[in-house]
N, CA, C and O of each residue as an XYZ file, in Angstrom:
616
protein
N      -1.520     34.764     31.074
C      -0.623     35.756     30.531
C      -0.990     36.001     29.066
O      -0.936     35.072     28.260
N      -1.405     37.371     28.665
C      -1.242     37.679     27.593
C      -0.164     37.170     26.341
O       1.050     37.326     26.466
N      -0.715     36.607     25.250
C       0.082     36.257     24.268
C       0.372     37.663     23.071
O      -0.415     38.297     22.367
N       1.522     37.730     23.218
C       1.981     38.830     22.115
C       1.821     38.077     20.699
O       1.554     36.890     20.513
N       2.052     39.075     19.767
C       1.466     39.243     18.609
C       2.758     38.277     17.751
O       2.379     37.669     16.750
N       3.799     38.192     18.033
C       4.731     37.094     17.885
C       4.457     35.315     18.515
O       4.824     34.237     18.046
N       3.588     35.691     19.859
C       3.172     34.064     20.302
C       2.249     33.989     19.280
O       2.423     33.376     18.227
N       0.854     34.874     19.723
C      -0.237     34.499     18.362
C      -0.117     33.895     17.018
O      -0.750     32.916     16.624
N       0.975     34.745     16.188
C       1.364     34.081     14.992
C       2.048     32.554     15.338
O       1.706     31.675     14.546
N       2.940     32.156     16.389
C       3.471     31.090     16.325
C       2.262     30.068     16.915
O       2.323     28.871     16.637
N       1.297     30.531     17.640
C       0.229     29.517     17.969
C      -0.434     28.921     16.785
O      -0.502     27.702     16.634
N      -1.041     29.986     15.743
C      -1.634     30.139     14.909
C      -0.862     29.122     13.904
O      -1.557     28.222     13.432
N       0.562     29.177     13.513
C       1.512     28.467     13.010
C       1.273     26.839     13.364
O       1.222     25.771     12.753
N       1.190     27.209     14.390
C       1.556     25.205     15.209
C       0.335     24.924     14.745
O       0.361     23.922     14.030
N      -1.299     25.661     14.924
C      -2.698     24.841     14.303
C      -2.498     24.489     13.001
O      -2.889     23.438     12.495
N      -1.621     25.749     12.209
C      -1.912     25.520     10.515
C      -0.932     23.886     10.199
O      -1.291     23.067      9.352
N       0.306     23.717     11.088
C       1.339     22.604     10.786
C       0.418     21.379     10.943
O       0.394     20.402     10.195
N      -0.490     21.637     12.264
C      -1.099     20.674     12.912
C      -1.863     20.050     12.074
O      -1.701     18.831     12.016
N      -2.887     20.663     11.203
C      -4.133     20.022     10.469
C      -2.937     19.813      8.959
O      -3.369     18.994      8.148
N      -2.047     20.234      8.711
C      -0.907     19.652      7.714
C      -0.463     18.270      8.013
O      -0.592     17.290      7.280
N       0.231     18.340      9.523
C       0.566     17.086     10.067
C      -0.814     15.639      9.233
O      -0.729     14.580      8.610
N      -1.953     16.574      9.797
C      -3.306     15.614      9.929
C      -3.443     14.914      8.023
O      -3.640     13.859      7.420
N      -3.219     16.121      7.815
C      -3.678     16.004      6.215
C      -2.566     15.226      5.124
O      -2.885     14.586      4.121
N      -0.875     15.538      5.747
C      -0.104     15.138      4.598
C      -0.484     13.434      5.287
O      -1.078     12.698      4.498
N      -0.221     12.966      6.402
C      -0.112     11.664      6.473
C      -1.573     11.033      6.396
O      -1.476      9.821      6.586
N      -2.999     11.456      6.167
C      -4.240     10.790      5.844
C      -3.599     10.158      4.257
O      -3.656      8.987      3.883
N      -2.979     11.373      3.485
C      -2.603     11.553      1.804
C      -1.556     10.098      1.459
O      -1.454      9.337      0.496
N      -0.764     10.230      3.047
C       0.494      8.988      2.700
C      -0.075      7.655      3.042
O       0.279      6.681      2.377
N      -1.010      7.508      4.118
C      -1.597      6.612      4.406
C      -2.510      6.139      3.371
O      -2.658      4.965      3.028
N      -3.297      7.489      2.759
C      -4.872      6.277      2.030
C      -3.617      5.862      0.511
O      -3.450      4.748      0.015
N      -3.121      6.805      0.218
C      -1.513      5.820     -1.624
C      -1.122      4.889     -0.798
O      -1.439      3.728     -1.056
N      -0.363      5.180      0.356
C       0.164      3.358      0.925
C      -0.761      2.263      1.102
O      -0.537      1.067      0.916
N      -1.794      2.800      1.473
C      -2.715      1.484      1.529
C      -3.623      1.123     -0.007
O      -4.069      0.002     -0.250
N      -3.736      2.036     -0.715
C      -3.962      1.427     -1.781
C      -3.325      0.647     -2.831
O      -3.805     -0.146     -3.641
N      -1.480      1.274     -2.524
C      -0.639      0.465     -3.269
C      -0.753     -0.695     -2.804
O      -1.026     -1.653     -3.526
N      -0.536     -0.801     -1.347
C      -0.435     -1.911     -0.727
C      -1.709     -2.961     -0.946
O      -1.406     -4.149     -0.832
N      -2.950     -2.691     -1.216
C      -3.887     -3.145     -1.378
C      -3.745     -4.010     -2.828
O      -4.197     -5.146     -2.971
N      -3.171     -3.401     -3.664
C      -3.245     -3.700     -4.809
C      -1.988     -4.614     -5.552
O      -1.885     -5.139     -6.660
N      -0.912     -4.503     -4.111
C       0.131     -5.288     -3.897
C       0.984     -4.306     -5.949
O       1.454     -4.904     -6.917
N       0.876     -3.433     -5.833
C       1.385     -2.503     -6.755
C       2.716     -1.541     -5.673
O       2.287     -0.701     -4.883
N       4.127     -1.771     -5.763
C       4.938     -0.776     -4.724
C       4.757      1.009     -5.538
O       4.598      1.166     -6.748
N       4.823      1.968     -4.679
C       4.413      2.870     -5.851
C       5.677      4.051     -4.791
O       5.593      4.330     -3.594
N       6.940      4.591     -6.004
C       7.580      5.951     -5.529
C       6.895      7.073     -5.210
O       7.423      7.950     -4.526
N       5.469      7.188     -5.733
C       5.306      8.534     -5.268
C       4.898      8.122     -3.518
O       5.092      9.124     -2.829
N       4.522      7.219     -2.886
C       3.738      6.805     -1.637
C       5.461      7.382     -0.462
O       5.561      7.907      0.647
N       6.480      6.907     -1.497
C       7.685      7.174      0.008
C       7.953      8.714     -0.434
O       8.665      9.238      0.422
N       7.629      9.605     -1.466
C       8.036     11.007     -1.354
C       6.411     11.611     -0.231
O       6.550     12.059      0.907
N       5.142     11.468     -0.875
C       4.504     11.272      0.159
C       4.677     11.582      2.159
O       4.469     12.473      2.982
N       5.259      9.966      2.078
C       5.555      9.602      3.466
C       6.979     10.948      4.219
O       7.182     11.616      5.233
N       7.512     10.698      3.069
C       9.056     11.879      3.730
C       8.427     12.683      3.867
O       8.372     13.096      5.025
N       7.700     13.298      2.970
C       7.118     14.996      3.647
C       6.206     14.805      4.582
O       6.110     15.806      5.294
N       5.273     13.680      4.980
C       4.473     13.512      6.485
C       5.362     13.636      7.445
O       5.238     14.191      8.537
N       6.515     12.940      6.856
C       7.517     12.974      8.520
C       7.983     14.473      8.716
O       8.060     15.090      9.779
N       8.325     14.985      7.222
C       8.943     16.356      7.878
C       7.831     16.951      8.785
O       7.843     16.998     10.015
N       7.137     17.273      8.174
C       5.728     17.819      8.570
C       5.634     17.628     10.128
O       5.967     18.617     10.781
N       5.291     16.675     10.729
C       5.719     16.279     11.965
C       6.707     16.361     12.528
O       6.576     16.351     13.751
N       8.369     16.499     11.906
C       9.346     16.867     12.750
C       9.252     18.514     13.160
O       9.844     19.057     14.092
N       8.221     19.214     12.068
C       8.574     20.670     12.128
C       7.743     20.995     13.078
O       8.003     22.035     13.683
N       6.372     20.120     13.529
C       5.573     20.501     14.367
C       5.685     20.953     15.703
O       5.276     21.817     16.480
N       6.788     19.494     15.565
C       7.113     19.197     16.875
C       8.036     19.882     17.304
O       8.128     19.897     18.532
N       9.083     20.719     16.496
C       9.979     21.629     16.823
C       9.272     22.967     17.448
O       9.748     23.457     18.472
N       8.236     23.495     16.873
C       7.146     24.547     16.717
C       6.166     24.332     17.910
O       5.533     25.299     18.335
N       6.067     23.498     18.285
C       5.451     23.272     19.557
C       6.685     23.250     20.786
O       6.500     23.764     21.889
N       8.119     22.483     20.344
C       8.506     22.908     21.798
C       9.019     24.257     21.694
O       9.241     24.643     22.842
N       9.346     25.264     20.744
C       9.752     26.897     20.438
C       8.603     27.338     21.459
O       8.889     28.017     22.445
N       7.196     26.899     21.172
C       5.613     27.600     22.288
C       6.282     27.794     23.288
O       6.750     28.885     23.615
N       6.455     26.263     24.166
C       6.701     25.633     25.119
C       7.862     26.568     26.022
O       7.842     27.159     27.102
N       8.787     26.360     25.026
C      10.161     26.977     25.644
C       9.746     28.812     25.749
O      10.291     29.477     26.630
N       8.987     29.319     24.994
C       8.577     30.760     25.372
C       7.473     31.119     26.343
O       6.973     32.220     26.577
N       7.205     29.893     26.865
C       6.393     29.822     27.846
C       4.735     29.561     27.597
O       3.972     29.358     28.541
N       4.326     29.593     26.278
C       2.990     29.125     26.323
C       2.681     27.946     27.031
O       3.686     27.241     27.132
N       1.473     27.354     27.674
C       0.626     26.479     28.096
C       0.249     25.930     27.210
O       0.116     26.658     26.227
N      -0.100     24.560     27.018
C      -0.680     23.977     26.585
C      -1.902     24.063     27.297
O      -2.060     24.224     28.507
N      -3.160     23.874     25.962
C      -4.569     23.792     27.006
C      -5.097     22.632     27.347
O      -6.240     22.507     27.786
N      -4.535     21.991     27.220
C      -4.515     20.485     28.101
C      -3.298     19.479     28.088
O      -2.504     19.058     27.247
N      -3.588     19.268     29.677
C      -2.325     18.337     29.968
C      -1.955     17.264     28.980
O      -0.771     16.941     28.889
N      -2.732     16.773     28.345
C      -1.889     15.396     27.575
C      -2.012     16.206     25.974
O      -2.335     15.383     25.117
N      -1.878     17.215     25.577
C      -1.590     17.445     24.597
C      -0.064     17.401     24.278
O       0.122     16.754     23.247
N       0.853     17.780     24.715
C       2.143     17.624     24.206
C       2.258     16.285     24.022
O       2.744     15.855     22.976
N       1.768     15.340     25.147
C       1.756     13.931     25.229
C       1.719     13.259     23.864
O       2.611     12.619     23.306
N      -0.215     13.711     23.215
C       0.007     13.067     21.986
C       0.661     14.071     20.448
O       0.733     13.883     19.233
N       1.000     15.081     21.355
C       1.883     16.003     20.175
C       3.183     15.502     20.215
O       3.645     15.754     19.102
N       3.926     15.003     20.800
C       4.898     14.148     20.566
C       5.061     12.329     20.077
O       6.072     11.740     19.694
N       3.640     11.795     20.280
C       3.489     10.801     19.729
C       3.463     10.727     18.788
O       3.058      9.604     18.486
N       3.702     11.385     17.857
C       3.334     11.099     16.025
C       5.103     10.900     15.616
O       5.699     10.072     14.927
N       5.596     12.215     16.496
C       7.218     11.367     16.340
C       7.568     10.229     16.240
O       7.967      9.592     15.265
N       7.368      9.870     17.624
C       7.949      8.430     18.474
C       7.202      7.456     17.094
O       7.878      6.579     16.557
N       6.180      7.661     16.768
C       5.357      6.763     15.554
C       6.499      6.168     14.724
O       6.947      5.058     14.434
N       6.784      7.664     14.452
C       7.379      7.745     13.251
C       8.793      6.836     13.454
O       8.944      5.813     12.786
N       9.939      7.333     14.540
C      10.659      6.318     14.784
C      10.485      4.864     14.772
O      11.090      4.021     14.108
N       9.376      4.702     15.784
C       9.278      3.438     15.901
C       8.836      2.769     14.178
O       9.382      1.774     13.701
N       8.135      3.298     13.719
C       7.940      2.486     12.447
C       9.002      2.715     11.434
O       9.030      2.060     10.392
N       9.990      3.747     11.755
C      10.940      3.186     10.720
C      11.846      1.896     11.118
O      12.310      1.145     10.261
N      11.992      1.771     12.133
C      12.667      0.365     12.786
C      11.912     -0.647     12.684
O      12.491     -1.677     13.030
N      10.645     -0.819     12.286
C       9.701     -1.928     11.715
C       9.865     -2.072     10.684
O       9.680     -3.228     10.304
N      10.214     -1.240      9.821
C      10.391     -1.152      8.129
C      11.241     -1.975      7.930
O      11.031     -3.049      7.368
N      12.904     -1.388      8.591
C      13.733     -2.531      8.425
C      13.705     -4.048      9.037
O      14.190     -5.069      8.550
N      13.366     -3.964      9.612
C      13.081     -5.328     10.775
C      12.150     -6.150      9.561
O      12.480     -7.321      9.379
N      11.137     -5.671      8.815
C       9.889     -6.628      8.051
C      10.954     -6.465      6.752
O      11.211     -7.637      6.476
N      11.580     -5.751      5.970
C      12.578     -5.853      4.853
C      13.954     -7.544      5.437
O      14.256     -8.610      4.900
N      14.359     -6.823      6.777
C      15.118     -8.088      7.373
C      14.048     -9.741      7.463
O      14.389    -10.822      6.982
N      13.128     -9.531      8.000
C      12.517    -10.512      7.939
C      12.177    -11.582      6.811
O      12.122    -12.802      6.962
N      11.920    -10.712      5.424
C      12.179    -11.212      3.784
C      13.126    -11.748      3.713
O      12.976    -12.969      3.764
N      14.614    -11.252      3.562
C      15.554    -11.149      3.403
C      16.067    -12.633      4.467
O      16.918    -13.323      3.905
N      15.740    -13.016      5.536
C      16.049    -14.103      6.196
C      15.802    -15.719      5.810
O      16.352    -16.754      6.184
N      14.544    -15.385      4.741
C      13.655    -16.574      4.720
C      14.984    -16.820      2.886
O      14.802    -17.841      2.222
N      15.319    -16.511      2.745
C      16.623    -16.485      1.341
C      17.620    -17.368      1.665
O      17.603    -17.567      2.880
N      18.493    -17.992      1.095
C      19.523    -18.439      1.597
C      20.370    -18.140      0.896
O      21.468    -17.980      1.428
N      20.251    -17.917     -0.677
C      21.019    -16.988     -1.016
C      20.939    -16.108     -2.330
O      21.142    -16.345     -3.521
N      20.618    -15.172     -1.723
C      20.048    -14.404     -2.641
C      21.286    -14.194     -3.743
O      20.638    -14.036     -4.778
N      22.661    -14.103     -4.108
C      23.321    -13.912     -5.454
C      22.694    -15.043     -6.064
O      22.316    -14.781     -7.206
N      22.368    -16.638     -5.553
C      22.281    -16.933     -6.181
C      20.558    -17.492     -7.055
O      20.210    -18.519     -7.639
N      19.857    -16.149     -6.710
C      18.757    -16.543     -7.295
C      18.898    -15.704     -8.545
O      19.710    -14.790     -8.692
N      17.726    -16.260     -9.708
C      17.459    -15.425    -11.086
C      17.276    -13.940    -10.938
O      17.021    -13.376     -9.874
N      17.464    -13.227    -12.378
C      16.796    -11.657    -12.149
C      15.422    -11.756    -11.540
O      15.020    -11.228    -10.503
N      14.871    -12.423    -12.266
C      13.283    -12.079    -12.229
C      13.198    -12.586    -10.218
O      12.617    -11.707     -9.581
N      13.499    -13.333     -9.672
C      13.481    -14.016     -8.210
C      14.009    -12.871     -7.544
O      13.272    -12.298     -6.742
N      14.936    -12.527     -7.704
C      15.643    -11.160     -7.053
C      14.821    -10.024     -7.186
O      14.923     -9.279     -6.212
N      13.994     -9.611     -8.109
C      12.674     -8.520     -8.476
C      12.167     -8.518     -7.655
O      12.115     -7.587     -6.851
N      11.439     -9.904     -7.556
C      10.181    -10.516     -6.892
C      10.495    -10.772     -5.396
O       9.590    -11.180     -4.668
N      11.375    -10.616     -5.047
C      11.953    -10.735     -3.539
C      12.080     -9.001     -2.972
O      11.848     -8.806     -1.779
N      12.480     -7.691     -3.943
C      12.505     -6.953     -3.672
C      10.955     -5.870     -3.373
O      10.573     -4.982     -2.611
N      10.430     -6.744     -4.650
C       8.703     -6.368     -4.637
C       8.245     -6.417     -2.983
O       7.721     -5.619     -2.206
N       8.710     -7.704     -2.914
C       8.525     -8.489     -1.515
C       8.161     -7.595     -0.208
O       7.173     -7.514      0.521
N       9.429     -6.963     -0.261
C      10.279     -5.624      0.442
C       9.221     -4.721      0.735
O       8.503     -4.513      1.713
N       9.348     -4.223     -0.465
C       9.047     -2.870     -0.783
C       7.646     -2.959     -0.304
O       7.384     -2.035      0.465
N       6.672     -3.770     -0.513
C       5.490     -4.021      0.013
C       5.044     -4.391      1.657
O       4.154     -3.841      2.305
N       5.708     -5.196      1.980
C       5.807     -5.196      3.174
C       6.563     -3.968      4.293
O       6.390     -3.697      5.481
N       7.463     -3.431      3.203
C       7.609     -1.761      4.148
C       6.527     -0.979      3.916
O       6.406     -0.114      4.784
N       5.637     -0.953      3.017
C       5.294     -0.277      2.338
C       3.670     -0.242      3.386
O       3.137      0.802      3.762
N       3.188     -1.549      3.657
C       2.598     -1.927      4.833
C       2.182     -1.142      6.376
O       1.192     -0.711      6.968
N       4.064     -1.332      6.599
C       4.499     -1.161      8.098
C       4.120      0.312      8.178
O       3.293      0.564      9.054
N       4.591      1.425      7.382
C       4.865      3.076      7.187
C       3.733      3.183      6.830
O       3.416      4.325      7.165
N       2.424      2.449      6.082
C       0.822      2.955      6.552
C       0.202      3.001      7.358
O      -0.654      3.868      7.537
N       0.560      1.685      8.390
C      -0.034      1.787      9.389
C       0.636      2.628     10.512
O       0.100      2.381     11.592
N       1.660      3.564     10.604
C       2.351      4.119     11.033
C       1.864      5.644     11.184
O       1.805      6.430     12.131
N       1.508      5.709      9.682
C       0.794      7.033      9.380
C      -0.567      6.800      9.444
O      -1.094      7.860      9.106
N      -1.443      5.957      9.704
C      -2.550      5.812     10.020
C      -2.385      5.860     12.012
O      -3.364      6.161     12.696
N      -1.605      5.663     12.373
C      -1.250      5.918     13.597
C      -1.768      6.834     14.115
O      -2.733      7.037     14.851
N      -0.435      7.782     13.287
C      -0.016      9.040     13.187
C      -1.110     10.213     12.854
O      -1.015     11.402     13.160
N      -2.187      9.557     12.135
C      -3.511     10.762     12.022
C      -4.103     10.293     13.240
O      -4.194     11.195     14.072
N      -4.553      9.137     13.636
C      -5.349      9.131     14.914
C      -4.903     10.117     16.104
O      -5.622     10.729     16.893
N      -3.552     10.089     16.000
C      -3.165     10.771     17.353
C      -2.951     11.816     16.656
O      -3.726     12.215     17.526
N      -2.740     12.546     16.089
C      -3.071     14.257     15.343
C      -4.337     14.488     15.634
O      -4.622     15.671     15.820
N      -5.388     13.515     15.751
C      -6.967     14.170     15.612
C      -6.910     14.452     17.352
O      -7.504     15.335     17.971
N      -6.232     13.666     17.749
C      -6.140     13.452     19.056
C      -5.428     14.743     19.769
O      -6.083     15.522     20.462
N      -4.833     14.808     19.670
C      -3.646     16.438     19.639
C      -4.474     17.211     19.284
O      -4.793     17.905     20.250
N      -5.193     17.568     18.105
C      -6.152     18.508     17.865
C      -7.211     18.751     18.706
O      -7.610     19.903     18.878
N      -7.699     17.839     19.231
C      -8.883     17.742     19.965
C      -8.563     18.076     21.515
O      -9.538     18.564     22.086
N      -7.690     17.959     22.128
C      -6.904     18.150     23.700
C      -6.242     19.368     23.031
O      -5.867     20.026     24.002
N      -5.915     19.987     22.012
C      -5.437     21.980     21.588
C      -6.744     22.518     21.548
O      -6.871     23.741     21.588
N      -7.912     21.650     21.462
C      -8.890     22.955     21.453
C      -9.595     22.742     20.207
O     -10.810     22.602     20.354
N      -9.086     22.670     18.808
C      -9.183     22.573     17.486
C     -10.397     21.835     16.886
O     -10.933     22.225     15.848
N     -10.774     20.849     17.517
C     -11.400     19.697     16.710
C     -12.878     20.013     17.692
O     -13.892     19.337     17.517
């Protein structure tokens, strides 16, 4: 079936989100892993990471809008891994807290440790989330290249 000039632009849309998807989270992944490398926690890595996720929530909205107007996908497991960068994304925010909980267990009581111990426990944190949400978004580009490559793109 012919795609009208309204699908075209929205196809055209979902490639441009797509190699965005690809590109904001390579950007959140290589700052998270270098902070993390350098055991340095760094704010710009979670503004970063929020806009990878939007990026991916919008994709994924934009792909099922195709879907629901009836475009095809040009291969069967593309929605497959066009919806995996989501599920990523969920699932590694529930790792985030789970490895922050995990710090936080090995304490017995944290009011009563020093400033500087309480820092250094949050450093703790922040690094070990900081970890979990790279490899998340390192995930998250594999299966974008992956999605790209089953759309045709790559």
């Amino acid at each position: 079936m012919p795609h009208s000039a309204k699908g075209r632009i929205l196809s055209a849309a979902h490639a441009a989100i797509g190699a965005a998807v690809l590109a904001t989270n390579l950007l959140a992944a290589g700052w998270g892993g270098f902070a993390w490398l350098r055991s340095e926690p760094s704010v710009a890595f979670w503004y970063l990471l929020r806009a990878a996720q939007a990026v991916v929530a919008l994709q994924v909205v934009l792909g099922f809008i195709l879907l629901a107007r009836g475009s095809e996908p040009p291969d069967g497991l593309h929605v497959l891994y066009g919806l995996s960068p989501l599920f990523i994304t969920l699932v590694s925010e529930g790792m985030r807290a789970g490895a922050a909980q995990s710090v936080l267990e090995e304490i017995d009581d944290l009011d009563a440790l020093a400033e500087d111990e309480r820092r250094a426990v949050a450093r703790q944190v922040v690094l070990r989330e900081t970890g979990v949400m790279t490899i998340g978004a390192l995930l998250i580009v594999t299966l974008s290249l992956r999605a790209m490559s089953t759309g045709g793109f790559v």
